[in-house]
Rosetta silent file (secondary structure, phi, psi, omega in degrees, C-alpha in Angstrom):
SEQUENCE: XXXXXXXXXXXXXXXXXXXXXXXXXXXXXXXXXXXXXXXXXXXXXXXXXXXXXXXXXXXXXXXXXXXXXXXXXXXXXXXXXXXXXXXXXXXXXXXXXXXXXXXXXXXXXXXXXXXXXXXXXXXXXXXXXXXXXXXXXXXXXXXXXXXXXXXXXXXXXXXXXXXXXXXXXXXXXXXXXXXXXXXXXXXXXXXXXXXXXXXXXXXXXXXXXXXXXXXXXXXXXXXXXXXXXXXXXXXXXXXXXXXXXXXXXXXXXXXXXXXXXXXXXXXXXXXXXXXXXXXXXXXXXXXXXXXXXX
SCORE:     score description
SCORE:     0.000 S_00000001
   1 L     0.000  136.139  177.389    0.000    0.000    0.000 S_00000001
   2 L   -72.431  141.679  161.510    1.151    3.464   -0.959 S_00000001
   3 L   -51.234  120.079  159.612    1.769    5.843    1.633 S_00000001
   4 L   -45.079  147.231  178.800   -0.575    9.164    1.661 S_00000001
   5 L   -92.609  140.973  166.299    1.370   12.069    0.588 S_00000001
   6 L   -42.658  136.687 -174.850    1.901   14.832    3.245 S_00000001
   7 L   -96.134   47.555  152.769   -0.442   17.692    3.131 S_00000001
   8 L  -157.443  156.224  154.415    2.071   19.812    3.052 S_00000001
   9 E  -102.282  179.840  164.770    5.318   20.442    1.326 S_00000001
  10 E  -145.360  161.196 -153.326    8.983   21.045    1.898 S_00000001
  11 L  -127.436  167.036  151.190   11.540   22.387   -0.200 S_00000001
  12 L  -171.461  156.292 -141.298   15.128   23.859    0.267 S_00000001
  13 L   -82.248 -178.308  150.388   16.496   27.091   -0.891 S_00000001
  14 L   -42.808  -37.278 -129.410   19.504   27.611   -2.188 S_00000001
  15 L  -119.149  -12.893  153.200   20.992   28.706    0.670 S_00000001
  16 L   121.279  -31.359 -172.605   20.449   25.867    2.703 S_00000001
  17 L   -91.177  143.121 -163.527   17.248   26.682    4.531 S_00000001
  18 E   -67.643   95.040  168.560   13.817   24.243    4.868 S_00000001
  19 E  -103.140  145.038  178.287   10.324   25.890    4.087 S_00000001
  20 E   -97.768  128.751  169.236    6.933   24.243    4.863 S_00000001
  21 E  -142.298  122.287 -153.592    4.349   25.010    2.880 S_00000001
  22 E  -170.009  156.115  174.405    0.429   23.819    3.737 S_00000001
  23 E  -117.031  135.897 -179.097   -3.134   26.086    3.943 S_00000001
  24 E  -156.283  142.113  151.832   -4.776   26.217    7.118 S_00000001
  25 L    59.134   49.935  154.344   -7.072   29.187    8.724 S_00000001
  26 L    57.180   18.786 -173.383   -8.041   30.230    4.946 S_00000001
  27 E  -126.822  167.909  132.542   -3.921   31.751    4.099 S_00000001
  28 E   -53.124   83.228  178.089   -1.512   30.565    2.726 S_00000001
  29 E  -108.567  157.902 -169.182    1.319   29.020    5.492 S_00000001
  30 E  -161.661  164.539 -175.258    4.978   28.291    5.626 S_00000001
  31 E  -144.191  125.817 -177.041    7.356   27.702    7.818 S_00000001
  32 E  -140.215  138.896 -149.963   11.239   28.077    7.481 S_00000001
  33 E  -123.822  101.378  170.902   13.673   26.374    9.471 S_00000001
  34 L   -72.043  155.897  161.930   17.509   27.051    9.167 S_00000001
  35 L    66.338   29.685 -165.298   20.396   24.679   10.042 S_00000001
  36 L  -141.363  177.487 -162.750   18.390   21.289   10.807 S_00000001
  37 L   -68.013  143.769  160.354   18.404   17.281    9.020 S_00000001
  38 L   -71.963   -4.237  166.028   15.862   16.938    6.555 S_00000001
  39 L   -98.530  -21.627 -166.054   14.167   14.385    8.560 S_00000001
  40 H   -90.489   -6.223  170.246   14.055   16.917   11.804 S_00000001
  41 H   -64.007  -54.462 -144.901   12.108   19.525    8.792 S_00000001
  42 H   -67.882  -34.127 -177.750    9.990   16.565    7.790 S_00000001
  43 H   -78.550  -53.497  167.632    9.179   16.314   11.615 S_00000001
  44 H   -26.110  -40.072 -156.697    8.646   19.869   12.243 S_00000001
  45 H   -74.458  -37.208  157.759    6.940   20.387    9.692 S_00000001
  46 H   -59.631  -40.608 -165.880    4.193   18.061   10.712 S_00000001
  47 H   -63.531  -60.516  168.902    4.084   19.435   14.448 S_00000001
  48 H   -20.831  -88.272 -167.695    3.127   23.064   12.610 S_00000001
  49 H   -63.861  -16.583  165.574    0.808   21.576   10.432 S_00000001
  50 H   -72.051  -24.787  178.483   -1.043   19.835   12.996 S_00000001
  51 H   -80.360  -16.272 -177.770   -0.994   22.416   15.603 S_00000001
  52 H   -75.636  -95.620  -56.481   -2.343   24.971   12.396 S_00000001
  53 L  -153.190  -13.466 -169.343   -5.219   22.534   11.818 S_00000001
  54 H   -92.414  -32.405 -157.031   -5.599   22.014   15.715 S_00000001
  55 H   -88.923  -27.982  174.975   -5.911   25.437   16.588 S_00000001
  56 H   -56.960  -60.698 -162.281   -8.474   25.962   13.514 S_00000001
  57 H   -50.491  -51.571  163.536  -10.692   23.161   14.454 S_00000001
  58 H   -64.991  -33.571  145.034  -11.106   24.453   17.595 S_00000001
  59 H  -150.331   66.629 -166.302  -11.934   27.859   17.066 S_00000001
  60 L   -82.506  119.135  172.401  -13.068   28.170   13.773 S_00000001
  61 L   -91.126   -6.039  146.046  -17.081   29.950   14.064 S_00000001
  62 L   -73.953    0.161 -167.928  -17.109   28.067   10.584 S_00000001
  63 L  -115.558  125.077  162.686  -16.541   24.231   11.963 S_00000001
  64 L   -62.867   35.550 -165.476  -19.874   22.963   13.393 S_00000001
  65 L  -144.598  -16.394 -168.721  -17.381   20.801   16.121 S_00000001
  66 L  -106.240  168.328  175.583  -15.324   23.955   17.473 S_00000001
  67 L   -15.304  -66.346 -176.526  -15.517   25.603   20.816 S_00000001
  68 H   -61.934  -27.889  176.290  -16.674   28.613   19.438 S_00000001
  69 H   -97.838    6.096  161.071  -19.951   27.275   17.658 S_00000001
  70 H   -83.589  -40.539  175.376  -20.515   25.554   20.686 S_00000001
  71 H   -36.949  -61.226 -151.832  -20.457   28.675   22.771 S_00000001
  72 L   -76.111   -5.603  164.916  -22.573   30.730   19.843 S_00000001
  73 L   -85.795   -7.153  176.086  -25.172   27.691   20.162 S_00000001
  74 L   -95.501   26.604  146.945  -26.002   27.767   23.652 S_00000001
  75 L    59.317   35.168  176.449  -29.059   29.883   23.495 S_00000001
  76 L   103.635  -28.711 -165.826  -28.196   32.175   26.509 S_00000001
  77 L   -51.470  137.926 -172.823  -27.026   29.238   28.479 S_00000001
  78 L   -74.783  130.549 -163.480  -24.362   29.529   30.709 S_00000001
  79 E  -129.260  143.916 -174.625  -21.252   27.768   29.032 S_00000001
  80 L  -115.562  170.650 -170.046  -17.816   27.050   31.166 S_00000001
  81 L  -137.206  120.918 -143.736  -14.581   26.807   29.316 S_00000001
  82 L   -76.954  165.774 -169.388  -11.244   25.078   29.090 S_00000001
  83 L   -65.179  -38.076 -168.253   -8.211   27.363   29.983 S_00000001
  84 L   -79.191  -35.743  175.123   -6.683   28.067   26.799 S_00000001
  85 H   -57.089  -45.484 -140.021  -10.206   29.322   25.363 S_00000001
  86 H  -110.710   34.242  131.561  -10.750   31.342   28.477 S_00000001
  87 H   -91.639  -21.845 -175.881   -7.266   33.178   27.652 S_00000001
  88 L   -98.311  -48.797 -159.534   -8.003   34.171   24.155 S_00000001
  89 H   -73.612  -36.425  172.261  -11.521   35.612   25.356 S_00000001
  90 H   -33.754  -35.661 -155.121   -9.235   37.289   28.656 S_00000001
  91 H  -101.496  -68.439 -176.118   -7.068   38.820   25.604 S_00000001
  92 H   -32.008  -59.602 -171.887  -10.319   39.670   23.415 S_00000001
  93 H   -57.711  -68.353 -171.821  -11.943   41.357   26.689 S_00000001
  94 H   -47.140  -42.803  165.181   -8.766   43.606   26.863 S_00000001
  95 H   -64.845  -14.791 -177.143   -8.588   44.914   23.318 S_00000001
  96 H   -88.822  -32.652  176.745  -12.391   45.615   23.507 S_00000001
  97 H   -78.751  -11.955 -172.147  -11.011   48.074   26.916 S_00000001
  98 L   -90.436    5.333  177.011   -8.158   49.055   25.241 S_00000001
  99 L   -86.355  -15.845 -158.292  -10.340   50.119   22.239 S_00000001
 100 L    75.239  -20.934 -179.988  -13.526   51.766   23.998 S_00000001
 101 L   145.234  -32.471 -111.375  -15.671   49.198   22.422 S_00000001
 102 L   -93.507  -63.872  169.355  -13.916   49.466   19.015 S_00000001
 103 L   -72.797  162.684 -167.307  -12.726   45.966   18.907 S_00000001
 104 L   178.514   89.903 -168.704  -15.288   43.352   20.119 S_00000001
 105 L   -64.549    6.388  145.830  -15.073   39.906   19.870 S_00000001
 106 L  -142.113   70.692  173.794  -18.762   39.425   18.894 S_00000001
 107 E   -91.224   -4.537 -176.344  -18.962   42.018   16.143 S_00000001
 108 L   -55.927  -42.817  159.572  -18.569   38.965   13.815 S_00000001
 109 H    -1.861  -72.795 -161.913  -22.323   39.284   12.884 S_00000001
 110 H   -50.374  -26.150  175.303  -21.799   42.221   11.480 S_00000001
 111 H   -66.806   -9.395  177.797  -20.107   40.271    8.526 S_00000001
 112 H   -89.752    5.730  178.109  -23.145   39.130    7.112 S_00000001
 113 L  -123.940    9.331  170.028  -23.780   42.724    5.935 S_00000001
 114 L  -117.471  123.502  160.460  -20.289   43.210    4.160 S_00000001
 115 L  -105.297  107.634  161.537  -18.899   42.063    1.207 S_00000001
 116 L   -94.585   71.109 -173.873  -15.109   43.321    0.592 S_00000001
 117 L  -121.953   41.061  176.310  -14.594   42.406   -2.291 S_00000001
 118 L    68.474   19.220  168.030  -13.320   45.471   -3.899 S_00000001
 119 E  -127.801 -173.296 -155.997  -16.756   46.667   -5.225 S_00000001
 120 L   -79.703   99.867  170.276  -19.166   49.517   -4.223 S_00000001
 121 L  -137.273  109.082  166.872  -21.361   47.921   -1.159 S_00000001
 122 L  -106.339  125.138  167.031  -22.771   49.838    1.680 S_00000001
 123 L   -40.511  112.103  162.207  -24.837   48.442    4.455 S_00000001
 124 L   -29.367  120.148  153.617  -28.284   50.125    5.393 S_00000001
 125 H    -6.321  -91.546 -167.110  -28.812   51.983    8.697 S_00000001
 126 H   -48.525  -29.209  162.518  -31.397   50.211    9.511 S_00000001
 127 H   -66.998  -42.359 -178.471  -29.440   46.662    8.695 S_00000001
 128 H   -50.435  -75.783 -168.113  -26.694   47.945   11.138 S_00000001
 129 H   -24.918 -102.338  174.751  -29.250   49.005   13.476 S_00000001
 130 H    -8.014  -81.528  176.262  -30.590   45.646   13.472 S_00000001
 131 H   -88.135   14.561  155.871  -27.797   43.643   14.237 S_00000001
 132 H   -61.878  -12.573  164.648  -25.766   46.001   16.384 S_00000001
 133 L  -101.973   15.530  165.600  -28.419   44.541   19.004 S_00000001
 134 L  -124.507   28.668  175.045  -26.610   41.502   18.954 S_00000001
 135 L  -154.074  136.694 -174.404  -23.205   42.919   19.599 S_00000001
 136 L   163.756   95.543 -178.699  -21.735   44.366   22.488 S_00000001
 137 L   -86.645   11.963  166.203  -19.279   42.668   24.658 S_00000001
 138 L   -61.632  -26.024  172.665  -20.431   44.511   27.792 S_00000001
 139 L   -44.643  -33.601 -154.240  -23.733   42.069   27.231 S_00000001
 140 L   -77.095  116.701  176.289  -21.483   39.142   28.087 S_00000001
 141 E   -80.371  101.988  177.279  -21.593   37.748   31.585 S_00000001
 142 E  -137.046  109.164 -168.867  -17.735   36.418   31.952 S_00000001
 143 L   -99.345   36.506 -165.831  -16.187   35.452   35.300 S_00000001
 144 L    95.048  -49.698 -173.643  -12.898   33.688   33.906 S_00000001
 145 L  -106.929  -53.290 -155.879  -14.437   29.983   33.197 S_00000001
 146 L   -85.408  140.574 -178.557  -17.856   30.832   32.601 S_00000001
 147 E  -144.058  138.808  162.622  -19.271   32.912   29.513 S_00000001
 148 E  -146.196  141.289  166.667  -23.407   33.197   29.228 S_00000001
 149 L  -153.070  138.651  144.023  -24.190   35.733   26.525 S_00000001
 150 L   -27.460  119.059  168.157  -27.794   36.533   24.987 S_00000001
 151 L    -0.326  127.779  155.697  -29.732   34.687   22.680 S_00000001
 152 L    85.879   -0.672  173.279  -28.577   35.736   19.055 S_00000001
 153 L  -102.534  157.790  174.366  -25.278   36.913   19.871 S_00000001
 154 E  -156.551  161.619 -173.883  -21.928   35.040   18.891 S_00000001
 155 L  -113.885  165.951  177.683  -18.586   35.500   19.347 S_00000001
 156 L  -123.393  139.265 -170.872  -15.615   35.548   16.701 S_00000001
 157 L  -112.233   13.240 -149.547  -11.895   34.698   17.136 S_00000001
 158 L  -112.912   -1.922  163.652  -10.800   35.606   14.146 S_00000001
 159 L   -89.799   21.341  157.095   -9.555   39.226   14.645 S_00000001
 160 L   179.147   33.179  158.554   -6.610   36.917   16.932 S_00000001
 161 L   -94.778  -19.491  179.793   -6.803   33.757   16.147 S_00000001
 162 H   -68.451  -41.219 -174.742   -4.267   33.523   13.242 S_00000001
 163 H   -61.490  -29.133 -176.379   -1.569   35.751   15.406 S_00000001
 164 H  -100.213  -18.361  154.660   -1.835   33.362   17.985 S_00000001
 165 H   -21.700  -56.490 -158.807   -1.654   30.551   15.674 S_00000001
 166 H   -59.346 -102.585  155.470    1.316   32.167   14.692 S_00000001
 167 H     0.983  -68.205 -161.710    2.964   32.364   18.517 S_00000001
 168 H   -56.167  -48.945 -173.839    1.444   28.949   19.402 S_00000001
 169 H   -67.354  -43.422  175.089    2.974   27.046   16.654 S_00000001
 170 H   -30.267  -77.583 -161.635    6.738   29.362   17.285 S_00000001
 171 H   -45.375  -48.003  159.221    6.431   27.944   20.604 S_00000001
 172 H   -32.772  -83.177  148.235    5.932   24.449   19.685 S_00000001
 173 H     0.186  -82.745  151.377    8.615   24.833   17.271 S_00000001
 174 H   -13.104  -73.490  162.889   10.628   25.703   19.322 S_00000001
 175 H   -57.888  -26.307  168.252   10.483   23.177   22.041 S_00000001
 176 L   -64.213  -40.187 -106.010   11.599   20.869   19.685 S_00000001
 177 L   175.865  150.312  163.701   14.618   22.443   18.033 S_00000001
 178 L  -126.991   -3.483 -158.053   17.476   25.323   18.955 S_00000001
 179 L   -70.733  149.747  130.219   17.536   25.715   15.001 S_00000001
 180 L   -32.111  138.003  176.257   16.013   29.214   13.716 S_00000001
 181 E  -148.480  107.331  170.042   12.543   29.293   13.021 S_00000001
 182 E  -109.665  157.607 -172.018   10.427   31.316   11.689 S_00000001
 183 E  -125.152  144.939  175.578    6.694   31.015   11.256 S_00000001
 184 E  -159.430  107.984  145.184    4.033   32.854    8.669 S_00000001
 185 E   -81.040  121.546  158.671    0.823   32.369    8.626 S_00000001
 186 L    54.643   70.149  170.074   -1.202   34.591    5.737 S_00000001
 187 L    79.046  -34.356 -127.477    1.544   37.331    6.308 S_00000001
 188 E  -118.154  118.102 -166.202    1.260   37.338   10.045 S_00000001
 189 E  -152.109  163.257  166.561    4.868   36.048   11.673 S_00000001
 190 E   176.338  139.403 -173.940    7.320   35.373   14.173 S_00000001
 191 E  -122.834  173.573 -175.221   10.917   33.868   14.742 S_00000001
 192 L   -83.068  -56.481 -160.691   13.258   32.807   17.840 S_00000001
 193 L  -163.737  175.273 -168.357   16.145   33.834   16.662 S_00000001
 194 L   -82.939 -145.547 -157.427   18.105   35.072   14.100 S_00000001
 195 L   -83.668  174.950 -166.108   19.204   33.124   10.816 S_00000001
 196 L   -82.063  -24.220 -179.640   21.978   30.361   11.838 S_00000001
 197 L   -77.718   -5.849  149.765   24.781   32.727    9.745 S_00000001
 198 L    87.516   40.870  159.980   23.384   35.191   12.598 S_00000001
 199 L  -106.657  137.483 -178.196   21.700   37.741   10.081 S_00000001
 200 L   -62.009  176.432 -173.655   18.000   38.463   10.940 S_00000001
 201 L   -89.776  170.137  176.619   15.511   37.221    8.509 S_00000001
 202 L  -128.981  112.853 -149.343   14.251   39.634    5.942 S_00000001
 203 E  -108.086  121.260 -148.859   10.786   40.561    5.590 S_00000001
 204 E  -117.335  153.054  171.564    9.142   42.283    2.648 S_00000001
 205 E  -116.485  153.509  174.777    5.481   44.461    3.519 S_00000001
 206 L   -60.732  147.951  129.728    2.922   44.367    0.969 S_00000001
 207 L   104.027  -30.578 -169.576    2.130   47.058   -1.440 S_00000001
 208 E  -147.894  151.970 -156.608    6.123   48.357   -0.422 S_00000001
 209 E   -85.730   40.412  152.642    9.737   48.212   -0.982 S_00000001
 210 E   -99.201  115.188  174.742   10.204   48.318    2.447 S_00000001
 211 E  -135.346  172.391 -151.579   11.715   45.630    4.649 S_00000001
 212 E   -85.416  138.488 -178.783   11.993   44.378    7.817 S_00000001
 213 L  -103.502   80.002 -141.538   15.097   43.280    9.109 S_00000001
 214 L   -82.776  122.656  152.460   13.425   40.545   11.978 S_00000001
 215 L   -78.824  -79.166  137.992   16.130   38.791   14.608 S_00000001
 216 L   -80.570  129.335  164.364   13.253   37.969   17.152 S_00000001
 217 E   130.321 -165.727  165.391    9.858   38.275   17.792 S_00000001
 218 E  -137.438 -163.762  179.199    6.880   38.963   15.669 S_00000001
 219 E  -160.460  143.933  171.303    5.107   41.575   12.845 S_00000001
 220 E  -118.861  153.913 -173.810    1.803   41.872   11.769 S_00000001
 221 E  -141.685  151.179  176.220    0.068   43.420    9.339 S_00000001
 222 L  -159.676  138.458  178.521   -3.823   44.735    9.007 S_00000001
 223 L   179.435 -156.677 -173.300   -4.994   46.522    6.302 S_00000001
 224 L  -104.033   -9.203 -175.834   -7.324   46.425    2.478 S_00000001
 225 L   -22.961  -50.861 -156.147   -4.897   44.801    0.522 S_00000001
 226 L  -105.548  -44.456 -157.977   -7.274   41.515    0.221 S_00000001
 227 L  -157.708  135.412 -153.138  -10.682   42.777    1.342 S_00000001
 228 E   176.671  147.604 -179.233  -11.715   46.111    0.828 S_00000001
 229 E  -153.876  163.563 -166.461  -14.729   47.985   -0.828 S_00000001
 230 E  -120.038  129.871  177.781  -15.242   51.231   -2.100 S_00000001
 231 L  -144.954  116.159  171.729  -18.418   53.786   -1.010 S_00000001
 232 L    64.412   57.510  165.954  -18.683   57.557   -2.544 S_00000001
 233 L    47.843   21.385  149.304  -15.164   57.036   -4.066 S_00000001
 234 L  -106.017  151.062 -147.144  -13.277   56.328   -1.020 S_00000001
 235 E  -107.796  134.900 -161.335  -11.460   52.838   -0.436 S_00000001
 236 E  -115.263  103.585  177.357  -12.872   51.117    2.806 S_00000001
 237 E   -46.073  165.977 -168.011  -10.707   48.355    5.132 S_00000001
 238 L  -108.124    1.089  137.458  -12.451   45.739    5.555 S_00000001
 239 L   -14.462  139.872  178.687  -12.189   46.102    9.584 S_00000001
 240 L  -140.281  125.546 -146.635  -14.998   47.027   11.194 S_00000001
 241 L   -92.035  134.939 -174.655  -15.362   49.704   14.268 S_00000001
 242 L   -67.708  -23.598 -169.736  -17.931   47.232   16.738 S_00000001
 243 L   -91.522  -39.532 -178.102  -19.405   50.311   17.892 S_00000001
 244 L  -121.804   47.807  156.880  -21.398   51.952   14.345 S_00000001
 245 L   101.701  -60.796 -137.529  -21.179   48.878   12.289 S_00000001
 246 L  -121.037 -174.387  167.139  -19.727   50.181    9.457 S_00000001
 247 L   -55.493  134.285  149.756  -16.182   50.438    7.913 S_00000001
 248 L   -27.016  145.896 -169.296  -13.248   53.247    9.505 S_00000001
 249 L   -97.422  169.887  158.177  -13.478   56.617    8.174 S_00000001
 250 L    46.049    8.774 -173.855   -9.636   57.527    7.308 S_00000001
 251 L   -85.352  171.677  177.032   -7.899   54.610    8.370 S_00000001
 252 L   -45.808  177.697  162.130   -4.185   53.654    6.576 S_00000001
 253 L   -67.675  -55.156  176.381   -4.040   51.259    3.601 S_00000001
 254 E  -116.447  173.184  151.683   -1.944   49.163    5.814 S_00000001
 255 E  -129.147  123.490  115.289   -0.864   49.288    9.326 S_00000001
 256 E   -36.616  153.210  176.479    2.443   47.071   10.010 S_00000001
 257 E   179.032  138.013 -148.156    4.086   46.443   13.613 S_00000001
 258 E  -138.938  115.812 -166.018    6.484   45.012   14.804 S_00000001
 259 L  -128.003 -146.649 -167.581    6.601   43.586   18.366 S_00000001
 260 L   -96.077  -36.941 -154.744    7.624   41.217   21.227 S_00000001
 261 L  -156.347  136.464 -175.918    4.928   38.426   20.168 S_00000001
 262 H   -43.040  -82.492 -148.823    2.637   37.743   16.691 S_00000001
 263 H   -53.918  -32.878 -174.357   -0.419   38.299   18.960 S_00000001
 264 H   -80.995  -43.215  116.060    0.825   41.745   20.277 S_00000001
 265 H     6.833 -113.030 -134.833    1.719   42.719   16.416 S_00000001
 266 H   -78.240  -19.441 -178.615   -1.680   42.204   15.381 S_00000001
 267 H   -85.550  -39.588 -163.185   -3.373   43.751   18.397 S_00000001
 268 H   -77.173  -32.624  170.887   -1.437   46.765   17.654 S_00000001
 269 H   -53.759  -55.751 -172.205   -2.404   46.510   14.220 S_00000001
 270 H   -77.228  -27.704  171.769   -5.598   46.370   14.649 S_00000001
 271 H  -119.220    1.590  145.972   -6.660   48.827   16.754 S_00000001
 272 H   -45.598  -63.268 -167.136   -4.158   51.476   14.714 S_00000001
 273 H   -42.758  -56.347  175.607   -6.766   50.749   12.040 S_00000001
 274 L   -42.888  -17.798 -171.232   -9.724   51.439   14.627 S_00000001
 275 L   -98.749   -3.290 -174.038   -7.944   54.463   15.188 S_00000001
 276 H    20.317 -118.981  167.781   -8.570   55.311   11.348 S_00000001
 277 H   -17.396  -72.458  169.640   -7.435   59.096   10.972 S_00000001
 278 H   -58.478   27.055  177.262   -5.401   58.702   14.508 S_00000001
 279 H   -87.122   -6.910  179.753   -3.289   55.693   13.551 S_00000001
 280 H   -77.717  -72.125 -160.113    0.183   57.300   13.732 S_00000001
 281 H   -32.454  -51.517 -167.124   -1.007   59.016   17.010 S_00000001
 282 H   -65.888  -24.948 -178.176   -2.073   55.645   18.884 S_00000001
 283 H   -66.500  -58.503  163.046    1.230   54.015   17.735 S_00000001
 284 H   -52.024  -27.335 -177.681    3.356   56.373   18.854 S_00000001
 285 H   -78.470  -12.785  179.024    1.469   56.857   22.404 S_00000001
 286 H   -57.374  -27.041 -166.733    2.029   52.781   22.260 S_00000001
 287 L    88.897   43.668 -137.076    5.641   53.255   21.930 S_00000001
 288 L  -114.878  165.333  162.858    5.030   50.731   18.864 S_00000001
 289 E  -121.191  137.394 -156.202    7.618   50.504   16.302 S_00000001
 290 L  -164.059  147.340  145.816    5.459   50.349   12.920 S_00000001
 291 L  -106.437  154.605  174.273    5.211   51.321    9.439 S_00000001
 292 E   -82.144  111.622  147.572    1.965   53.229    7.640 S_00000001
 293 E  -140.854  143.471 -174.544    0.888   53.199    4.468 S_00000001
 294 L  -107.861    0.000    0.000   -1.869   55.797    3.085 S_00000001
């Protein structure tokens, strides 16, 4: 009997180093490993893709099996929660204070009234209206374990579940290995250390010839590149402020950032953009180091 072939592959560059390549969480993923045996790649490369496919499964608000669709199924019901879940919503709850309400982990709703797909679509009042009375995560009764939220509301991971994808799998990675590693999911990254010839990795941003020179750590990016729609001739992220509904007035093209950890990178990202007009300003009172582009 033939062996299945791996659902993922792995190559190597000139230059000596392993990349993984496999789709998980709706991107494009890779993985690139300096200095190690083509059998310790072959193994890595599996721990990645399984923890990418582990981390989906679980809280994906598209897989009728994960956490999260159990949660958005319990009809008001009081639902308790394993530790690691009840860490991402602890992280979720913080970005909705450090936002004012901007961010909101169950604003997903709201997606069923956008299409960004780079044509003219604006949402009605009165459609906002409407489901803006299912979002709000001050509704949400959450003591640590326990989450009960009202009928018709649901929550969404997906404004930090890929970053910590990102982080989770590093970490794995990691434990495994002293080799360099870096990990990128759909853009969204972070390595240990620098390259084994002990030059940082080099990172290209979309849309610009500017790159990053990464030793440690991670960078994120949020922006219209991919999904993006245009109303009364201005070009609209596909981000959405939790509080009106609708798309940021003014925000960048892009926001980039570059931080300690993937997940802090993309929170930083993310609530530049929320910051539309005022995305320089909140980065700088962040201390963050980031690039812009308008």
């Amino acid at each position: 009997m033939t062996a299945a072939p791996a659902p993922w592959s792995l190559t190597r560059s000139p230059d000596g180093h392993w990349r993984v390549q496999f789709q998980a969480m709706a991107s494009p993923c890779e993985v690139l490993m300096d200095g190690v045996s083509e059998a310790t790649a072959q193994r890595l490369a599996a721990l990645a893709f399984d923890e990418a496919q582990r981390i989906e499964r679980t809280w994906s608000r598209y897989r009728d099996d994960s956490v999260v669709d159990r949660l958005n199924r319990a009809n008001g019901a009081a639902m308790a929660v394993d530790g690691e879940t009840a860490r991402l919503i602890n992280f979720g709850a913080a970005l909705h204070t450090q936002s004012q309400g901007a961010f909101d982990l169950s604003s997903g709703i709201l997606g069923r009234l956008w299409r960004f797909d780079g044509h003219a679509h604006w949402a009605s009042a009165e459609a906002v209206a409407d489901l803006l009375e299912h979002v709000g995560w001050q509704r949400v009764l959450w003591d640590g374990t326990t989450l009960q939220m009202p009928a018709g509301m649901a929550l969404d991971f997906g404004g930090i579940g890929k970053e910590y994808a990102v982080d989770r799998t590093l970490a794995l990675l990691s434990a495994e290995t002293d080799a360099p590693v870096l990990v990128n999911f759909g853009g969204d990254l972070a390595a240990n250390r620098p390259r084994l010839n002990g030059q940082p990795w080099q990172v290209g941003i979309l849309e610009s010839s500017v790159q990053i020179s990464l030793r440690h750590g991670g960078i994120a990016t949020s922006g219209d590149a991919f999904r993006h729609l245009w109303h009364n001739g201005q070009r609209f992220s596909h981000i959405l402020d939790a509080r009106t509904g609708y798309p940021v007035n003014g925000a960048p093209r892009a926001v980039t950032v570059a931080a300690p950890t993937c997940s802090a990178a993309g929170a930083l990202s993310t609530l530049a953009m929320l910051n539309g007009a005022d995305a320089e300003t909140f980065l700088d009172e962040q201390d963050a180091d980031y690039h812009v582009h308008r």
